[in-house]
C-alpha positions, 0 to 999 in steps of 0.5 A: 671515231672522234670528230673534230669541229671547226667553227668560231669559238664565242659565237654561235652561228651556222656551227651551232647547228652542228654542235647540236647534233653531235651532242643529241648523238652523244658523239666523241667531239672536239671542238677545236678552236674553242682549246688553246691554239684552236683559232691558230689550228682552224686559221691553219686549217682554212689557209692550207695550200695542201688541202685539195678540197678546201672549205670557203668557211667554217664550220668544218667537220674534220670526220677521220681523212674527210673535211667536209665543210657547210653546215647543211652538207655536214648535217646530211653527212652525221644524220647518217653516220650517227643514225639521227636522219631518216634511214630511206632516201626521201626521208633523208633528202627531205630532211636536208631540204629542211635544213637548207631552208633553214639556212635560208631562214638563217641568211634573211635574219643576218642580211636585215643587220646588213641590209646593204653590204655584209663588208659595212658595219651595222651603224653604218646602215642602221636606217637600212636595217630598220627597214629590212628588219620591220619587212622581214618579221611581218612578212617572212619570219611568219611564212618560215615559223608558220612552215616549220611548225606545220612540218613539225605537227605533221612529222613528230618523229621522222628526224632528230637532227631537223627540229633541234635547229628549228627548234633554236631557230624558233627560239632565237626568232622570239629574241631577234624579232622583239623591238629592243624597247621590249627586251 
């Protein structure tokens, strides 16, 4: 089955993670708005009154008839598909779990650059962002990086598609939580 992915193109996000699994799995995949008229067929996609179960926002996965939208949601569906999940259910349940705290983790890291409103621009809350910024590498970042590493140490193979996005999470943290004096 080919796949068809929906996200940004030119940015990595939430679709990123997606991305990411599709290729471990070595899937067949287009990723549709990154191709000529892809952001007009994704705009399409998302706006359609003919859709009877829309997506809120990319990502999107686009899997034979079935649209499934979320990051989280679309993972639970390939790990199984594409046998990079557990294959008993506690495995696979607790493999969503840690993707779902990894979109917590995901949501903290964005809302320290929007600290005030999502709608506003970052200069327009910088001294916010500062502050949230500081509070969130010194008190939370440690509690999921710490969390995930231990998950890692204690289940080295019990998934594929978890720890390539902790993994990037662990990568991108590096980068986002070093002061930009230290870049």
């Amino acid at each position: 089955m080919r796949y068809e992915l929906y996200y940004w193109p030119g940015i990595q996000g939430r679709g990123e993670f997606v991305r990411l699994a599709l290729e471990e799995a070595g899937a067949d995949y287009v990723d549709v708005a990154r191709d000529k008229g892809g952001m007009r067929a994704m705009m399409r996609l998302l706006e359609s009154d003919e859709v009877a179960r829309p997506s809120f926002a990319p990502p999107v996965l686009k899997a034979g008839r079935l649209l499934i939208g979320q990051t989280a949601n679309i993972l639970l569906f390939l790990g199984d598909r594409l046998g990079l999940a557990p294959k008993d259910e506690a495995g696979r349940l607790w493999t969503h779990q840690l993707q779902l705290t990894i979109a917590d983790l995901v949501l903290e890291a964005h809302d320290t650059h929007h600290p005030v409103g999502s709608g506003l621009y970052y200069e327009d809350q910088k001294r916010e962002a500062k502050r949230r910024a500081e509070g969130f590498r010194k008190n939370r970042l440690p509690k999921f990086l710490h969390y995930f590493e231990d998950v890692l140490a204690r289940n080295p193979r019990d998934s594929k598609y978890s720890p390539m996005p902790i993994f990037r999470c662990s990568k991108s943290s590096k980068v986002s939580s070093t002061p930009s004096r230290a870049r």
